[in-house]
N, C-alpha and C positions, 0 to 999 in steps of 0.2 A: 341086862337084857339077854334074851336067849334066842335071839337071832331070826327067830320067827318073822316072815316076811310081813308088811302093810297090805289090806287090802286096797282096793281103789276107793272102794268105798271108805274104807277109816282112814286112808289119804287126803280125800278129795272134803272129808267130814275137819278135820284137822283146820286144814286152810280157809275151808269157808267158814269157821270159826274169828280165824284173822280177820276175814272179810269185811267181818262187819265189827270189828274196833272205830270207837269215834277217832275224828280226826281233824287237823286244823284245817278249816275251810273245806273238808271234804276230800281231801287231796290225795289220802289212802295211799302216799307214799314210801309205803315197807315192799319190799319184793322178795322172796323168798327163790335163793336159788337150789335146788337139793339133791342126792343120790340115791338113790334104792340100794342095800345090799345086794352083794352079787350082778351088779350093771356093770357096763363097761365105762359111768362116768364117779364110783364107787371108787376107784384107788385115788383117782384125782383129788376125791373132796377129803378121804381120808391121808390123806400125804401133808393137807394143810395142819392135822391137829399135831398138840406137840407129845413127846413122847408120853409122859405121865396124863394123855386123856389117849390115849392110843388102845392102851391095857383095857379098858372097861367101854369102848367108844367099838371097838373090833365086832362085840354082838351088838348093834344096833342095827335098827331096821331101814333106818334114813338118817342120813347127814344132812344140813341144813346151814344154808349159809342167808342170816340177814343182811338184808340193804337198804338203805333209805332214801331216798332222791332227794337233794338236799337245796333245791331252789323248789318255789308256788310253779304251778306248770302252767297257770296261765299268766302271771305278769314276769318268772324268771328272776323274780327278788329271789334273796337268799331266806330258806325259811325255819329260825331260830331254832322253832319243836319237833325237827325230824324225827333226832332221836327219840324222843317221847314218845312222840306218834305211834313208832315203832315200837316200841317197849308196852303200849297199850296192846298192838296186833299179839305181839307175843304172847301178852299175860292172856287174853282171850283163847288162844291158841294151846297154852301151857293147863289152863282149866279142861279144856271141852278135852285132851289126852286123858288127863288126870279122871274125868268123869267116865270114859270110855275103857278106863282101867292099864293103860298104858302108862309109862316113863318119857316124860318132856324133860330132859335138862338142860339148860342154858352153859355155855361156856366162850369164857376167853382164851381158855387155852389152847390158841390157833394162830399161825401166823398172818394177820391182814393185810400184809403188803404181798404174799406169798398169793392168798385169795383174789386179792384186785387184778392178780394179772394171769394168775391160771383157769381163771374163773372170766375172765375179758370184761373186769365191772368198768365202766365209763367212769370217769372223774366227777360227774355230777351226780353219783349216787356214794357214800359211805357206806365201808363193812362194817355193819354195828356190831356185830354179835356172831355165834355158831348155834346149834343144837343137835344133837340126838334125840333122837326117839326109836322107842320100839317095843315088846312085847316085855312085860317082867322077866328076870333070870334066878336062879337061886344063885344069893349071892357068896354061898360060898364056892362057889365057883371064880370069884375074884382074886386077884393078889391078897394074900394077910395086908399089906395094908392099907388096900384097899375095903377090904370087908369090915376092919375097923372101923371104918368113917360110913357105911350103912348104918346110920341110926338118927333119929330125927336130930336137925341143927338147932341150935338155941336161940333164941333173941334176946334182943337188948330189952331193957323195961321201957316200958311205954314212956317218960318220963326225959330220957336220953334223946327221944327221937323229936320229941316238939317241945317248944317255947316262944311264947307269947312276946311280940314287939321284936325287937332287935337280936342278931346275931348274941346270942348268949350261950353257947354249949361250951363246956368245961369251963369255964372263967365265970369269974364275978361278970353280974351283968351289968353292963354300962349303964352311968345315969342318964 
């Protein structure tokens, strides 16, 4: 990324992307906490990544902290598909960057107990996730080894990833 600021608008375009992820019973329980580069709550969110997303996380234009509220808000049962839910607001969110010509990347490499409390999340929301975003950068402007690993990632074959009836991946399948 090249450090180039969000405007409000490709901000505000971003989230309301999320906005409208389905969700279980409507519940649109992800919450999005995040920093602008150059704000003064910018070192806080960056201090949670860990070293090795530090190097290439430095130009990004927003930090991004997922949450999930992880009971129904109107009966306070516990609600199984948080994360999911959440994972749908993302991938909506990670498209409409990607279509506006920006960089969405997802990461773990961040401390979530570090976040829960420097970030003051309630105990009834989960840190699911982190991201970055922001404006393309040339990437050699990255570490060497990091510049190595700009190159599209590979998949599994389609084949690996479904099978029909009963847990059957790598093993004979059960009668």
């Amino acid at each position: 990324m090249n450090g180039q600021p969000l405007s409000e608008e490709e901000l505000f375009t971003l989230f309301e992307a999320a906005r409208w992820a389905p969700s279980t019973y409507n519940e649109q329980e992800w919450r999005f906490l995040y920093a602008r580069r150059d704000t003064p709550s910018w070192p806080r969110f960056f201090d949670l990544l860990v070293e090795g997303n530090r190097a290439w996380c430095q130009h990004a234009a927003l930090l991004v902290v997922i949450l999930a509220h992880k009971v129904f808000q109107k009966s306070g049962k516990p609600n199984p598909v948080h994360v999911f839910d959440c994972g749908l607001a993302y991938e909506n969110l990670a498209l409409q960057g990607t279509a506006m010509g920006l960089v969405v990347h997802a990461m773990q490499g961040f401390d979530f107990e570090k976040a829960r409390t420097a970030l003051a999340v309630p105990d009834d929301y989960a840190v699911v996730a982190m991201f970055a975003a922001g404006h393309p950068g040339d990437p050699g402007n990255l570490p060497e080894t990091l510049r190595q690993r700009e190159v599209p990632s590979g998949r599994r074959p389609i084949r690996e990833l479904m099978h029909e009836g009963v847990f059957g991946f790598g093993e004979a399948n059960p009668a």
